[in-house]
C-alpha positions as CSV (number, residue, x, y, z in Angstrom):
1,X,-105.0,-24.8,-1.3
2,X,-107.9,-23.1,-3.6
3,X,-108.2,-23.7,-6.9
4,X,-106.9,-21.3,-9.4
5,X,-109.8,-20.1,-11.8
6,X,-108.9,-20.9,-15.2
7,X,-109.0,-17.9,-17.1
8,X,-112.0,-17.8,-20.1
9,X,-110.6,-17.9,-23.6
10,X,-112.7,-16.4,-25.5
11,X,-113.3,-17.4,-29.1
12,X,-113.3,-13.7,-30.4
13,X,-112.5,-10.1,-29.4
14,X,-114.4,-6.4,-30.2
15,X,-112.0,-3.5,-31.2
16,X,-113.3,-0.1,-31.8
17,X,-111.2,2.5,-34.5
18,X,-110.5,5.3,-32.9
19,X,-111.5,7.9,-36.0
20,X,-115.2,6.6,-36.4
21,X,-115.8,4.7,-33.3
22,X,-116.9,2.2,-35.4
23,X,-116.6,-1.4,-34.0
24,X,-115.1,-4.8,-35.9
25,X,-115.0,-8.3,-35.1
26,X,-111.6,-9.8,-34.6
27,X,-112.5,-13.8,-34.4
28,X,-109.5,-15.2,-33.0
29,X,-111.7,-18.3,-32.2
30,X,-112.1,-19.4,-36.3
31,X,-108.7,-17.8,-37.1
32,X,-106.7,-19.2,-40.2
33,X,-103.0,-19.2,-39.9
34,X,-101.4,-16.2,-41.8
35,X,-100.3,-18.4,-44.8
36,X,-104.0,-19.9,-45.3
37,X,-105.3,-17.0,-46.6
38,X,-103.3,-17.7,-49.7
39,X,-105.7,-18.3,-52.5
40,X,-104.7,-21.1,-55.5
41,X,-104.2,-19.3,-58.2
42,X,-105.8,-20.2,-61.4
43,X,-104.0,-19.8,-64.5
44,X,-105.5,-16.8,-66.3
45,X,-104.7,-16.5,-69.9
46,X,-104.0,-12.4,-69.8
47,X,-105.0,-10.8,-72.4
48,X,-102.2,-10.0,-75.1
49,X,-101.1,-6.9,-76.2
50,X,-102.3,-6.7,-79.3
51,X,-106.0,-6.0,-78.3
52,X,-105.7,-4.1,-74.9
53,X,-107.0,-0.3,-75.6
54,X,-104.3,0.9,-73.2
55,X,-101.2,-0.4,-75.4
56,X,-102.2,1.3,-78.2
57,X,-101.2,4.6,-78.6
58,X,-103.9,5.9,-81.5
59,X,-106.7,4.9,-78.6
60,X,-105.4,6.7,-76.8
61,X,-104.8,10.0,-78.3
62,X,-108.3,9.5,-79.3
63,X,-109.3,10.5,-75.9
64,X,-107.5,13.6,-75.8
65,X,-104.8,12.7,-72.8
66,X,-104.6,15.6,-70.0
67,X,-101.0,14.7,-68.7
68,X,-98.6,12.9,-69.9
69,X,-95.6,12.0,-67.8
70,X,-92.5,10.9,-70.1
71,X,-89.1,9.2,-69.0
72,X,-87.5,12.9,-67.6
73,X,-90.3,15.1,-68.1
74,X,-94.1,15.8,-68.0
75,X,-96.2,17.3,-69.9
76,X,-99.3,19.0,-68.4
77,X,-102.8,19.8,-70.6
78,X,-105.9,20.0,-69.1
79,X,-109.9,19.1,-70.1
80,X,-109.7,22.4,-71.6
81,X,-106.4,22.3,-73.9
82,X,-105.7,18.3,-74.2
83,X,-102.5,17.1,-75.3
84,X,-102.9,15.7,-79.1
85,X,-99.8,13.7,-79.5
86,X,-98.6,11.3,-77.2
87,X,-94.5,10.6,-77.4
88,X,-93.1,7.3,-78.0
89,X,-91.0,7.6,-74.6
90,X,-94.4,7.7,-72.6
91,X,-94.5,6.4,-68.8
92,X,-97.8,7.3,-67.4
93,X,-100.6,9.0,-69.1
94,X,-104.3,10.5,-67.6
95,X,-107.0,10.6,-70.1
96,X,-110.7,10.8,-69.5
97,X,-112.6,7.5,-69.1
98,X,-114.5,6.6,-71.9
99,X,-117.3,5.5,-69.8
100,X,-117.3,7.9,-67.2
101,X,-119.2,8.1,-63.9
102,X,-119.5,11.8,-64.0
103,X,-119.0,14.3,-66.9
104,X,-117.7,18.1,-66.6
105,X,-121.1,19.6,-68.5
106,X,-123.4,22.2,-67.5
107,X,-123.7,23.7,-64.4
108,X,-123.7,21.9,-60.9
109,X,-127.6,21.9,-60.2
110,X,-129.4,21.0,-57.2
111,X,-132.9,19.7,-56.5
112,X,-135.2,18.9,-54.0
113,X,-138.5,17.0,-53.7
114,X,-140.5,16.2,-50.5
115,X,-137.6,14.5,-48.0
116,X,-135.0,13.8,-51.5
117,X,-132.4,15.9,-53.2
118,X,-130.1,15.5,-55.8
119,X,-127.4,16.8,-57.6
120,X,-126.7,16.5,-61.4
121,X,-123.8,14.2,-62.1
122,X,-121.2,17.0,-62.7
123,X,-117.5,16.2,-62.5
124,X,-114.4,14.5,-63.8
125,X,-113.1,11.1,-64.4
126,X,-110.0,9.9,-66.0
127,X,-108.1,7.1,-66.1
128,X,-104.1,7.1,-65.2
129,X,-102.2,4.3,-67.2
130,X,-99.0,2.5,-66.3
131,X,-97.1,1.5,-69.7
132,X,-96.0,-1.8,-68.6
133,X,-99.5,-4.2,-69.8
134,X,-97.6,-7.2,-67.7
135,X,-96.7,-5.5,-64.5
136,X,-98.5,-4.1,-61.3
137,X,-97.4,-1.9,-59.2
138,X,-95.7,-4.0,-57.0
139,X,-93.8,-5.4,-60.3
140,X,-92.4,-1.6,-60.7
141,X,-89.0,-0.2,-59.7
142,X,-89.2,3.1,-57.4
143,X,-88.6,5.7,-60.2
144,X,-91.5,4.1,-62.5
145,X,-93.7,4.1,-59.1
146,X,-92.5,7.8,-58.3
147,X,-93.9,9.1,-61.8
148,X,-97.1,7.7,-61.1
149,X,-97.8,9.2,-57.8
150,X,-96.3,12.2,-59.0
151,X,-99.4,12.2,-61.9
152,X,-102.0,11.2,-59.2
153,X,-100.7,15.0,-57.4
154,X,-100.4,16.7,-60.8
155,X,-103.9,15.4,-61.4
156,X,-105.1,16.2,-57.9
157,X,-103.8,20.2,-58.3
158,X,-105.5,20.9,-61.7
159,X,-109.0,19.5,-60.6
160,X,-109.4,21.4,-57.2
161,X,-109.2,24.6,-59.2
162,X,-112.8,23.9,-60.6
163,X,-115.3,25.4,-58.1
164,X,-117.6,22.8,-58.1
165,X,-115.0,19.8,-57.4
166,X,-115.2,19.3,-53.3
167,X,-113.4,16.5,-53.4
168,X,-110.8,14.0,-55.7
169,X,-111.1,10.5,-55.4
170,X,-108.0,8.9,-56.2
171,X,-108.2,4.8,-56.7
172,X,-106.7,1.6,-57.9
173,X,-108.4,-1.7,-58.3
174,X,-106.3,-4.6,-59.2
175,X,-108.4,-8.3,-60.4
176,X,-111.5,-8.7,-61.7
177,X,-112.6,-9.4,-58.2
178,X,-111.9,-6.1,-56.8
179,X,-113.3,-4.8,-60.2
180,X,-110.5,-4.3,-62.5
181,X,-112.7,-4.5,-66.0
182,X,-109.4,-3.6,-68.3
183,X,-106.5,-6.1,-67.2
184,X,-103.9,-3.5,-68.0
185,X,-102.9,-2.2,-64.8
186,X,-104.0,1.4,-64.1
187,X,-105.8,3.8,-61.5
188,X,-108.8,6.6,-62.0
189,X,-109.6,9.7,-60.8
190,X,-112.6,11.3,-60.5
191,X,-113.6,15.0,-59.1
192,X,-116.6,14.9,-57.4
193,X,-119.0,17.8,-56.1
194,X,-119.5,16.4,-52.6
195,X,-117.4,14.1,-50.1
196,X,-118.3,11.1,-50.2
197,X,-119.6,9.3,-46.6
198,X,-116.2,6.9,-46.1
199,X,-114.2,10.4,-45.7
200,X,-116.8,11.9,-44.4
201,X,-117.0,9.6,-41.1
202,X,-113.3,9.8,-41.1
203,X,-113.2,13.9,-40.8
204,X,-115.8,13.7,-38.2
205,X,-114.1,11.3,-36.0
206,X,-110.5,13.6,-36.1
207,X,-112.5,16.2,-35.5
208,X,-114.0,15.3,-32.6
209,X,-111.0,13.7,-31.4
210,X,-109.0,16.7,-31.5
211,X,-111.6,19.2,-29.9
212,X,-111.3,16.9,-27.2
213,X,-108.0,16.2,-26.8
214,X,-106.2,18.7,-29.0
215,X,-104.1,15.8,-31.1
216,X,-104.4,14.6,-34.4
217,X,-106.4,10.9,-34.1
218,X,-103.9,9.3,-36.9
219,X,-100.5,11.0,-35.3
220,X,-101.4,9.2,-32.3
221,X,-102.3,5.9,-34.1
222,X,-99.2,6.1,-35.5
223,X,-96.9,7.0,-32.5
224,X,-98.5,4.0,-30.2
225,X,-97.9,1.6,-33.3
226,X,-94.5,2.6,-33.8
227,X,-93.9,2.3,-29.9
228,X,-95.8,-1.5,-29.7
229,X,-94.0,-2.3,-33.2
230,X,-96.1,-5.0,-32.9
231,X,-98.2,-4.2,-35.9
232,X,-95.8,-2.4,-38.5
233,X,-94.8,-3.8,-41.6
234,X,-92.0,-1.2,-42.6
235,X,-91.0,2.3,-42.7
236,X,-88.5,4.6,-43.7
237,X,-87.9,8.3,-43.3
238,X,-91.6,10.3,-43.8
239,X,-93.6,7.3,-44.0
240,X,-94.8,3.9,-42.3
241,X,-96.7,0.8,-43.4
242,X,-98.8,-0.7,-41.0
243,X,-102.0,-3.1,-40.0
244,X,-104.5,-1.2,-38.2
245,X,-105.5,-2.3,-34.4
246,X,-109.5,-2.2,-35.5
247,X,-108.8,-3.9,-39.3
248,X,-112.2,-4.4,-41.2
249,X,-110.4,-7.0,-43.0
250,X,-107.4,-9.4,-43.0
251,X,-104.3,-7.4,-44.0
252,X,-106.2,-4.4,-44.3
253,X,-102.5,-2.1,-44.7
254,X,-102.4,1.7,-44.3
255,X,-99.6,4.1,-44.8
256,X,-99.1,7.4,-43.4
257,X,-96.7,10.0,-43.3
258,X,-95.1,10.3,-40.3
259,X,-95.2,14.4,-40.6
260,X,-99.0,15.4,-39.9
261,X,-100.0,16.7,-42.9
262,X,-104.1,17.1,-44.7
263,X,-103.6,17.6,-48.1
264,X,-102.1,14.8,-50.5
265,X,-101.8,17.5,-53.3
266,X,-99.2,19.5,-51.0
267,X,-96.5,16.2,-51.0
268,X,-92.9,17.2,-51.8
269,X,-90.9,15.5,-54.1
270,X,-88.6,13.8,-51.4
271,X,-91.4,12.8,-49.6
272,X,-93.2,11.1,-53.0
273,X,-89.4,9.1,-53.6
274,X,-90.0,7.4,-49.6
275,X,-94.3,7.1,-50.8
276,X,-93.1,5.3,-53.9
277,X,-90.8,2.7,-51.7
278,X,-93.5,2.3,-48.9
279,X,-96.4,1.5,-51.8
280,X,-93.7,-0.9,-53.5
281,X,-93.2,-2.6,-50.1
282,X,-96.6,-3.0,-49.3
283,X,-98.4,-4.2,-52.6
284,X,-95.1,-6.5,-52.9
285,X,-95.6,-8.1,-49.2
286,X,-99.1,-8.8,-50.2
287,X,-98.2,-10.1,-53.8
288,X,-96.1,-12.4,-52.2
289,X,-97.7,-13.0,-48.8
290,X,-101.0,-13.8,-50.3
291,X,-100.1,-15.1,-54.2
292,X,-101.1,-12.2,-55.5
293,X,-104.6,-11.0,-54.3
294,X,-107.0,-9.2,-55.8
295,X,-107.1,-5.5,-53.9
296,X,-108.0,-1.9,-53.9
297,X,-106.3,1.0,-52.4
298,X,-107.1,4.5,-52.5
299,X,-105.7,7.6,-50.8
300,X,-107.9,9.8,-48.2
301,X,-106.8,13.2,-48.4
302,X,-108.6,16.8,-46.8
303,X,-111.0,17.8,-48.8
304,X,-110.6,20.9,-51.6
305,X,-113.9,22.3,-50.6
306,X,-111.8,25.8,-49.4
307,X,-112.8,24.6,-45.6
308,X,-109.9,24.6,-43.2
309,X,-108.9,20.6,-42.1
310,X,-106.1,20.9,-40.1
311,X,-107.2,18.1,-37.8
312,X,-107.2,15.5,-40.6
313,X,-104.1,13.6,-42.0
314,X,-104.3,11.8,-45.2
315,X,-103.1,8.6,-45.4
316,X,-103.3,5.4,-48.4
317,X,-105.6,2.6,-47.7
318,X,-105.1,-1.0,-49.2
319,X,-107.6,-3.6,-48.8
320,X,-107.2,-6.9,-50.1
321,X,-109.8,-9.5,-51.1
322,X,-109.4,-12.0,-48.2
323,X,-113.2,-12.4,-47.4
324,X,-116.5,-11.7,-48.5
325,X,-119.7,-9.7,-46.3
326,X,-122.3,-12.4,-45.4
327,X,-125.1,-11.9,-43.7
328,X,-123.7,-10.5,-40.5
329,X,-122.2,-7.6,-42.2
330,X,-124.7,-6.6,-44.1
331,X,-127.3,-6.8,-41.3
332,X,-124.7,-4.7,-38.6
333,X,-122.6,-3.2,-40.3
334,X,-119.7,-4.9,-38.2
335,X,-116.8,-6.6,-40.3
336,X,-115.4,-9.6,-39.0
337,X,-111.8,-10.5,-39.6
338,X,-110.2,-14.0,-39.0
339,X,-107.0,-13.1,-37.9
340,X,-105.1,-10.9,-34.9
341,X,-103.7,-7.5,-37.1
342,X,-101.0,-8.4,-34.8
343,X,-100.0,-11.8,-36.5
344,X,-100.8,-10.6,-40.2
345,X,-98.1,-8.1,-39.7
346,X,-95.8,-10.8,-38.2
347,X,-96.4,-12.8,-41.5
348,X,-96.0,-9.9,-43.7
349,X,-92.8,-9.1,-42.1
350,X,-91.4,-12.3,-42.2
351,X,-92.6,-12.4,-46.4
352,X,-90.7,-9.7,-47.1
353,X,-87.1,-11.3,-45.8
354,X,-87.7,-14.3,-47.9
């Protein structure tokens, strides 16, 4: 009788993400169970009140608020006309940062020098903040989470209409170690006048992908998820929460909306109500999974640059803080992620019927 040969194990695995073709490390060999990845929180004395800029009203009028979004209503200004009052009902409010990245003065100027360009630092940045100083967004009911998605679209439509905005980078970093400076929870905005090089791989990649196959990349990604299940975390209606098959990092979560669609700005209302329970669902299953992680999330939408995009579809990315780049990383350019996307939607699944 021969001798079966004993299959190799190997201590780690190479996945490649369909959209930039970029590869990851997936090192099953030093994986952690699901539940290590828990940090031990420290208990940090947050800050009161009293002395957080964002509670207090006066501070905030002082920066001239561009949108206001009250319990039943909004109230839309702009950087031209700025709202001067702001009511005591308030639920989310967008005013420009006080320390911004980029500022909407003078023209967009280019210039160029031997192999070097560059382009004066000409756009917008504001700040969009929740009232609540003691909850995150995973702390919020629906309706509270549906007003500020809401504000990130009405936001979104007013700064594509200046011509030199190509692009609106809509963020949210929660913990000082994803770089949270104010502890009040909050999210900016910022109108750029380029696209930035994350997006920029990532409307490449659909592009090529659908010149040669004539599909959308994501739609795709999506449909052979929902099929394995394997690696969803939730859906509902017009959205699903999922791991990705080529994660750059533990419990790296994305959702999509099931209907192909390019631009964020173009979201209906019905569609923001079943956005606002996804989000909820997957900030909460990470809260909870993970004892409340530090993490930033941001939304990847088609460009406002008056280009037609039809190939991309915009999606929201959430990346926790469960490891830090070493050398490695830094020296390929290849992530490496201690556990299966497979089992760290298992977990997260299994969190969220506790």
């Amino acid at each position: 009788m021969k001798k079966e040969k004993k299959k190799k194990i190997f201590p780690s695995e190479f996945r490649q993400n369909p959209v930039s073709l970029d590869w990851v490390v997936i090192a099953t060999g030093r994986a952690k169970r699901p539940s290590q990845f828990k940090k031990e929180k420290k208990k940090e004395k947050i800050p009161s009140p009293k002395n957080c800029p964002f509670c207090q009203k006066d501070v905030l009028e002082a920066q001239k608020p561009v949108f206001i979004y009250l319990s039943k209503k909004k109230i839309k200004g702009s950087w031209e006309k700025p709202l001067e009052k702001i009511p005591d009902d308030w639920q989310v409010v967008s005013i420009p940062n006080k320390y911004p990245a980029l500022v909407p003065w003078g023209k967009l100027i280019k210039e160029k020098k031997g192999i070097y360009q560059k382009i004066e630092g000409v756009g917008f940045h504001e700040v969009v903040i929740f009232k609540d100083h003691y909850k995150q967004i995973a702390d919020l009911d629906e309706n509270q989470i549906f007003r500020i998605i809401d504000s990130y679209k009405e936001r979104f439509r007013d700064l594509k209409r200046y011509p030199f905005v190509k692009y609106v980078a809509i963020f949210t970093n929660w913990g000082k170690e994803a770089g949270a400076s104010i502890y009040h929870p909050h999210s900016q905005i910022i109108g750029m006048p380029i696209i930035d090089p994350d997006l920029n791989r990532s409307l490449k990649g659909s592009a090529r992908f659908y010149r040669k196959y004539k599909k959308c990349v994501h739609c795709q990604m999506i449909k052979e998820s929902l099929k394995e299940k394997e690696r969803i975390i939730f859906e509902n209606k017009n959205f699903v929460v999922l791991i990705p098959f080529a994660s750059t990092v533990a419990f790296e979560t994305r959702i999509y909306p099931k209907k192909h669609q390019s631009y964020f700005e173009e979201i209906s209302s019905r569609e923001i109500k079943d956005l606002s329970e996804a989000l909820k669902v997957a900030l909460l299953a990470l809260k909870k999974g993970l004892q409340d992680p530090p993490y930033n999330f941001f939304i990847h939408s088609a460009p406002c640059d008056g280009k037609k995009r039809d190939h991309y579809h915009w999606h929201l990315e959430i990346y926790p803080k469960t490891s830090i780049w070493a050398g490695f990383e830094l020296c390929t350019g290849i992530q490496i992620s201690t556990i299966r996307p497979e089992d760290a939607a298992k977990y997260l699944r299994k969190v969220l019927k506790l």
